[in-house]
DOKOLPA-989023 format. One record per residue (C-alpha): x, y, z; residue number from 1. Coordinates in nm, 3 decimals, padded with zeros to 5 digits. Layout:
<recs>
<<X, Y, Z>, NUM> ...
</recs>
This chain:
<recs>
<<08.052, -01.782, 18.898>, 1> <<08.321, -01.491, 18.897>, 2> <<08.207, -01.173, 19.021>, 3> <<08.268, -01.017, 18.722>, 4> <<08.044, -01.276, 18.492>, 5> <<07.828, -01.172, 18.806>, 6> <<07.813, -00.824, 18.735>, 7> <<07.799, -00.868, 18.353>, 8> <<07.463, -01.023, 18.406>, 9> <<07.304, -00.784, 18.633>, 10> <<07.426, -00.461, 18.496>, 11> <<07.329, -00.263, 18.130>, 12> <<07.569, -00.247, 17.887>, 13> <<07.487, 00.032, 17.618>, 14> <<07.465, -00.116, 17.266>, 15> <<07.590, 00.057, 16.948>, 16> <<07.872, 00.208, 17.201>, 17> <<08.251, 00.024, 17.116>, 18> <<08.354, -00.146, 17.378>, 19> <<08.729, -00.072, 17.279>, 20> <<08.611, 00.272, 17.456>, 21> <<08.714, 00.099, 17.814>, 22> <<09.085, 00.099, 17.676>, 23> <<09.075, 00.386, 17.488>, 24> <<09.454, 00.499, 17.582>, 25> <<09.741, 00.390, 17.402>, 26> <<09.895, 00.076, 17.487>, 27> <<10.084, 00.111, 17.812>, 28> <<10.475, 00.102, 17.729>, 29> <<10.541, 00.143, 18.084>, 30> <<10.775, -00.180, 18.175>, 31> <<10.726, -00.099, 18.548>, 32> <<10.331, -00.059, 18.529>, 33> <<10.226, -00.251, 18.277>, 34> <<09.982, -00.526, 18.264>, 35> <<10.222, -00.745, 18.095>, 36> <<10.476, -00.760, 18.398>, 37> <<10.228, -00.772, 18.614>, 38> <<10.163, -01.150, 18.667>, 39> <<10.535, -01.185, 18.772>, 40> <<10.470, -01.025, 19.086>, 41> <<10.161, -01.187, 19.260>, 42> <<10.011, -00.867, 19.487>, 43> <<09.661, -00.876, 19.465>, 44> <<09.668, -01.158, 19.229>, 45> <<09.675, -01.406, 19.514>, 46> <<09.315, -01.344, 19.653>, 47> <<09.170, -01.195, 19.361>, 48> <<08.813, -01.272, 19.287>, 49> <<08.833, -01.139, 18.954>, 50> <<09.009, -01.326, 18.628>, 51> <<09.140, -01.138, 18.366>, 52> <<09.166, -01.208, 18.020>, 53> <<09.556, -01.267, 17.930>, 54> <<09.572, -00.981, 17.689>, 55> <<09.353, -00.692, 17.705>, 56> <<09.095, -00.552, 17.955>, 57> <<08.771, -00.691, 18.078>, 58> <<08.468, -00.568, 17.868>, 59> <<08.330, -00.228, 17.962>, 60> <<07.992, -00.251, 18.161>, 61> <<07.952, 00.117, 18.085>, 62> <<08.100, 00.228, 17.719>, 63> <<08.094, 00.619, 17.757>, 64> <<07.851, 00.751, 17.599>, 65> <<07.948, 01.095, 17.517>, 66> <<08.120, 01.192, 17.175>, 67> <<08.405, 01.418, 17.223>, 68> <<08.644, 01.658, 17.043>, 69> <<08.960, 01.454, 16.937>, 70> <<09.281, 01.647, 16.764>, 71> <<09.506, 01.539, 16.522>, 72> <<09.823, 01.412, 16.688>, 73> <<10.126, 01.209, 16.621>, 74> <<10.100, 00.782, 16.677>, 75> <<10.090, 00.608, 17.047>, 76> <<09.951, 00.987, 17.175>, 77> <<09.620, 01.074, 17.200>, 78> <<09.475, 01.448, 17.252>, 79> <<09.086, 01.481, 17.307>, 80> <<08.834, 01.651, 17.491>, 81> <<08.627, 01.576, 17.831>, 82> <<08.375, 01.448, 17.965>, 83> <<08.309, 01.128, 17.787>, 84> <<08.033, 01.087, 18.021>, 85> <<07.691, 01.227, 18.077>, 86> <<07.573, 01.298, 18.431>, 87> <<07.267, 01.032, 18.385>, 88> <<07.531, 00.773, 18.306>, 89> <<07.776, 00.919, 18.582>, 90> <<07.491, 00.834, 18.848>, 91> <<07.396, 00.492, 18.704>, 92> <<07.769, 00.421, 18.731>, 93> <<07.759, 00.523, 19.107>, 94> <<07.454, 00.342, 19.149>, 95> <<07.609, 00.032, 19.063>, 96> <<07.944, 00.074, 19.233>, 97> <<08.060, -00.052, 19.588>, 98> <<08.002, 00.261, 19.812>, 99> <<08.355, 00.458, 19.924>, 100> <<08.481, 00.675, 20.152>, 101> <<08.741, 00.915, 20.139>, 102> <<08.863, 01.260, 20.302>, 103> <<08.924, 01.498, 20.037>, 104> <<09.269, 01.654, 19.958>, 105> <<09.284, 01.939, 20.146>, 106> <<09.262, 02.274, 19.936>, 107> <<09.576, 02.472, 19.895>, 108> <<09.519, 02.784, 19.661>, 109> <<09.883, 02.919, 19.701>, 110> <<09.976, 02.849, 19.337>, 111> <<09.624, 02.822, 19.187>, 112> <<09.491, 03.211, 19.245>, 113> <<09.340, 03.235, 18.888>, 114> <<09.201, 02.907, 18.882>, 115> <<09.007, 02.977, 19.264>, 116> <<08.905, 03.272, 19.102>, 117> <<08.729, 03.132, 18.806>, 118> <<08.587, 02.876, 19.010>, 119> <<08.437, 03.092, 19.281>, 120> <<08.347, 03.400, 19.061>, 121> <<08.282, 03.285, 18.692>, 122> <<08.418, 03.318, 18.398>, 123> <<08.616, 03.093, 18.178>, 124> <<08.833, 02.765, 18.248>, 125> <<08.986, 02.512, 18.074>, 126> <<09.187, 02.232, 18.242>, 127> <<09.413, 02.016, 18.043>, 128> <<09.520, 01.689, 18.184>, 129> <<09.865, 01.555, 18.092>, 130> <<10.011, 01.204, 18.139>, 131> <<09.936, 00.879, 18.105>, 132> <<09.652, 00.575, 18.048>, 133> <<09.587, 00.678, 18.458>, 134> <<09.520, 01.002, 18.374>, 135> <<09.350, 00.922, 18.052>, 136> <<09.064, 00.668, 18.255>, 137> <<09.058, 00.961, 18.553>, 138> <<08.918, 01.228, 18.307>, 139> <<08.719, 00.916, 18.162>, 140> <<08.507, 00.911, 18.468>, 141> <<08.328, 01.252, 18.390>, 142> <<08.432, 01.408, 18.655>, 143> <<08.417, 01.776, 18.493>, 144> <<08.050, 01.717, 18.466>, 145> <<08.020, 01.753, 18.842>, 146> <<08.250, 02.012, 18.810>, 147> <<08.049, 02.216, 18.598>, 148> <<07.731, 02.154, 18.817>, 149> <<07.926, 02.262, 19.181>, 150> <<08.067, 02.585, 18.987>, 151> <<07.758, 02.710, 18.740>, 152> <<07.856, 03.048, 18.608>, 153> <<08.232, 02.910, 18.539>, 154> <<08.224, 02.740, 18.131>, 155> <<08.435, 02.493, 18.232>, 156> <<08.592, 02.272, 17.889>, 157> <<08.816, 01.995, 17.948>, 158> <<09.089, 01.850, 17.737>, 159> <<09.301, 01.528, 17.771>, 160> <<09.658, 01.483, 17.600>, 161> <<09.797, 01.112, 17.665>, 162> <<10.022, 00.817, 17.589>, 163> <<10.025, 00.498, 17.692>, 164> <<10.305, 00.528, 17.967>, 165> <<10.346, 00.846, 17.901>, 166> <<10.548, 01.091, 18.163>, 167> <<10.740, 01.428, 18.075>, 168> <<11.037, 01.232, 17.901>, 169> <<10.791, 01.177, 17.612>, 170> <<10.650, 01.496, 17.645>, 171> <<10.912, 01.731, 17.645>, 172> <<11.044, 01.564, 17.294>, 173> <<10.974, 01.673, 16.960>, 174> <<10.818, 02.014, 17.057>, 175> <<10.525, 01.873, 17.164>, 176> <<10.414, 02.081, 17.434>, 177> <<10.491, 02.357, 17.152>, 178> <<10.311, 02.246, 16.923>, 179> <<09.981, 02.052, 17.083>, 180> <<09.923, 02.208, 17.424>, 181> <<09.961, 02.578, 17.387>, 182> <<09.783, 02.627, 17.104>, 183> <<09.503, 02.486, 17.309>, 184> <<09.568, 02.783, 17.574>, 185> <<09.439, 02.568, 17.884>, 186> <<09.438, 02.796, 18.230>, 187> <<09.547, 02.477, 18.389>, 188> <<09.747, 02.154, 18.329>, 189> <<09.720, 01.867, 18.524>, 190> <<10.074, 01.696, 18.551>, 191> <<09.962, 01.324, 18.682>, 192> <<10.000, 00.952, 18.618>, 193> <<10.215, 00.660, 18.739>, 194> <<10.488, 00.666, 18.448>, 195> <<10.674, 00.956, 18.563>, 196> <<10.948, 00.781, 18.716>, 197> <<11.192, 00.994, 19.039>, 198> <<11.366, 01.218, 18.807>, 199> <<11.209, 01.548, 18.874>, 200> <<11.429, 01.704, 18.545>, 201> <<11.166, 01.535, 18.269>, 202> <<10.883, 01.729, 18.489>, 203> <<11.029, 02.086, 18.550>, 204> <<11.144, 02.091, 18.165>, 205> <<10.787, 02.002, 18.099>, 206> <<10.698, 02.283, 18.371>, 207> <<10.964, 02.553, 18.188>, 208> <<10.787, 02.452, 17.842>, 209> <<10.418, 02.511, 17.951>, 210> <<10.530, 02.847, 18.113>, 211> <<10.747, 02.965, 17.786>, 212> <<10.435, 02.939, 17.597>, 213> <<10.170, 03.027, 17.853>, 214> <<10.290, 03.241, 18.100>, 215> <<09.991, 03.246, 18.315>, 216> <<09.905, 02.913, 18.311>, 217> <<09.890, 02.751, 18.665>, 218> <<10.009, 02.387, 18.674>, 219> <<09.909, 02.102, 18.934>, 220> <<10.136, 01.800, 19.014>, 221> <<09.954, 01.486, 19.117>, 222> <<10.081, 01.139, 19.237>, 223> <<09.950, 00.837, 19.131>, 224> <<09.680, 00.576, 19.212>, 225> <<09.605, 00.175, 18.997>, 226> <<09.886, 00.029, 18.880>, 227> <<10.014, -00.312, 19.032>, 228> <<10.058, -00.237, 19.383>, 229> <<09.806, -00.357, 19.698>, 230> <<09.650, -00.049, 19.854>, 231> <<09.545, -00.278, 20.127>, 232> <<09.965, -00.312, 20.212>, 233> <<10.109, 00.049, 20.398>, 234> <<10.470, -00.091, 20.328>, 235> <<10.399, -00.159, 19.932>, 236> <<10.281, 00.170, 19.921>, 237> <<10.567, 00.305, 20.081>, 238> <<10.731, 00.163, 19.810>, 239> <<10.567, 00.227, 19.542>, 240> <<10.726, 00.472, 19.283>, 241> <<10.394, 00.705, 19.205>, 242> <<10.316, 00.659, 19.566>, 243> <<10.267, 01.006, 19.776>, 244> <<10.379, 00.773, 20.060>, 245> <<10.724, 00.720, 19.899>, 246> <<11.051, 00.879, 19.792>, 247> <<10.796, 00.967, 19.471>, 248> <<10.552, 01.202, 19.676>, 249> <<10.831, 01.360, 19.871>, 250> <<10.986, 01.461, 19.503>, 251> <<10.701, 01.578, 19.360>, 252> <<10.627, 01.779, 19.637>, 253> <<10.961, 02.007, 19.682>, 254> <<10.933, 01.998, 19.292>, 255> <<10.657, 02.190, 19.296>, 256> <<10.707, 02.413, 19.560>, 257> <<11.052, 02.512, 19.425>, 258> <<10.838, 02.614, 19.036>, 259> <<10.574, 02.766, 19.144>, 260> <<10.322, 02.453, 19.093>, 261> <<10.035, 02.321, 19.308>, 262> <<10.097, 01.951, 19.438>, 263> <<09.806, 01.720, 19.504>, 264> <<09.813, 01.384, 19.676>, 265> <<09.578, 01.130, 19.496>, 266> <<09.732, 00.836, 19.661>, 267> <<09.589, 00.876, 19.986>, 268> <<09.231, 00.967, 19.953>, 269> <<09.258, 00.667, 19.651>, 270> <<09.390, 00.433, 19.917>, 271> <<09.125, 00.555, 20.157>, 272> <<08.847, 00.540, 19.927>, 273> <<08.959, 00.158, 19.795>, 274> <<08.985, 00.036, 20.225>, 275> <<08.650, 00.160, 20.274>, 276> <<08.482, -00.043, 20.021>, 277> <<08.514, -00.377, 20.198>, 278> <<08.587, -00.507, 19.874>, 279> <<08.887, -00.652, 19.712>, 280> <<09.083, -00.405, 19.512>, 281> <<09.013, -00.579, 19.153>, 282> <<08.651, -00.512, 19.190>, 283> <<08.742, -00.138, 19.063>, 284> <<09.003, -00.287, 18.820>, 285> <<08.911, -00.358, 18.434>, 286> <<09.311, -00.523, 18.393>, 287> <<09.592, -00.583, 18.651>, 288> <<09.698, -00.222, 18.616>, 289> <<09.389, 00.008, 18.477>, 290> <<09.072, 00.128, 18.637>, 291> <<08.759, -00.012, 18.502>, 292> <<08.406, 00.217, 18.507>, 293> <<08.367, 00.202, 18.893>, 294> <<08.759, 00.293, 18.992>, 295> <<08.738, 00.581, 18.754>, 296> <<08.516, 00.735, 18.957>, 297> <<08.755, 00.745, 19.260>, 298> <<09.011, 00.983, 19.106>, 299> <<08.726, 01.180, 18.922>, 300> <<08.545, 01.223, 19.292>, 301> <<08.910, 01.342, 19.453>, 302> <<08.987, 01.588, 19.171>, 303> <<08.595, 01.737, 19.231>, 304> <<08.677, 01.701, 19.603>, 305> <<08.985, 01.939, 19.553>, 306> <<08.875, 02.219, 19.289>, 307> <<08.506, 02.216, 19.367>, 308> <<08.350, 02.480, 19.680>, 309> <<08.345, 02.323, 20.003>, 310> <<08.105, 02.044, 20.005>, 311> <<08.100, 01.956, 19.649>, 312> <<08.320, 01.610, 19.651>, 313> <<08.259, 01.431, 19.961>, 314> <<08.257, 01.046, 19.855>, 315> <<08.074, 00.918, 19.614>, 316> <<07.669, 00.939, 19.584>, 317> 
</recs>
């Protein structure tokens, strides 16, 4: 028996829920990430316990089970509001999982002033996460619901604005930032994903956009976690082009201390967190590139690790 025919008998799914939730982002049109290329290069294919279907994703063991906000937006992008999740399924979901283990990113409030103080002393906040299917299956995870709970006299409101393989090219065109994200008036965007590719240009045009419209607004880039490449492997990583551990991280990071931004490193505390499991990889995988119910929760737990107080994020419980 696979392990994930295994896990299909032993765990709930919720009826009446779509299952086409699980792959709720846009197709991925990434060439370099997608799940399409993916069987070309073996990686973690070779000792995989788990078979994927050809086309598509695995079915979800968890459909989210909150309704949320969506906006009007053009085709292939998708704009909608966070959680998806309620904090009863969040802990069944964790219940369920392999246990991890990860150091969070260290907090650096440099660039983030209005955010810290929002966070520490009330008031209002709304993040906005920007990017790709990776970022679309990290705010999946519900993450802003433990948000909410570490920080209780902030409102905290969540919104998500993706494409499948989505970076700043496709996001600077067409007056889209213009026209969909500051009307929305977030306090924060979240600049993440693994489709943004080593020219920094497509990001600080994105950066100059943002700021044109919302002056105050504080920005965070992040590097990437999923995709194709082994986390078990340091020199695939170091190779990896949404890796913090390659030319990628080192971009990202003089990027944003040259605008003004805040730069987070996913990819380590992601790589951490997978290596602590014991378990292969694909166990957190729903296709050869995406992050099924259990490895959404990784990126959800660092982003709570790095905004929350002190404490707030360690692991997952």
């Amino acid at each position: 028996m696979n392990l994930r025919f295994s896990l299909l008998l032993t765990l709930p799914v919720f009826a009446g829920l779509s299952v086409v939730a699980q792959d709720a982002a846009p197709r991925d049109r990434n060439a370099v990430n997608s799940a399409a290329a993916a069987p070309a290069r073996a990686g973690m294919l070779a000792d995989s316990p788990v078979v994927f279907p050809e086309k598509g994703a695995l079915p979800p063991l968890f459909p989210p089970d909150v309704e949320v906000e969506r906006y009007p937006v053009e085709a292939d992008f998708l704009l909608f509001g966070s959680p998806c999740r309620s904090a009863a399924q969040i802990g069944a979901i964790e219940a369920a999982m392999p246990k991890v283990r990860f150091a969070p990113p260290g907090q650096d409030w440099k660039n983030l002033a209005r955010t810290r103080k929002a966070l520490l002393e009330g008031g209002d906040l709304h993040l906005l996460a920007l990017g790709d299917s990776i970022v679309n299956d990290a705010m999946r995870s519900g993450w802003i619901v433990r948000l909410r709970e570490a920080c209780p006299r902030t409102r905290i409101r969540a919104t998500v604005y993706v494409r499948g393989g989505g970076g700043c090219r496709h996001f600077r065109e067409e007056g889209r930032i213009a026209n969909h994200l500051v009307p929305l008036r977030p306090d924060l965007v979240l600049i993440g994903g693994i489709s943004q590719g080593l020219d920094p240009e497509p990001i600080r045009e994105v950066i100059g956009q943002i700021r044109e419209g919302l002056p105050q607004c504080e920005i965070v880039l992040a590097t990437g976690v999923f995709g194709t490449v082994d986390p078990r492997d340091p020199a695939a990583m170091a190779r990896a082009p949404h890796s913090a551990m390659s030319g990628y991280g080192a971009m990202l990071r003089l990027l944003a201390a040259e605008t003004g931004c805040a730069y987070l490193d996913m990819t380590t505390p992601w790589v951490e967190a997978i290596r602590s499991s014991g378990r292969h990889p694909h166990v957190f995988y729903r296709d050869r590139v995406h992050a099924n119910e259990f490895g959404e929760q990784i990126p959800g737990r660092i982003l709570l690790g790095w905004l929350a107080p002190a404490g707030a994020g360690m692991g997952i419980r």
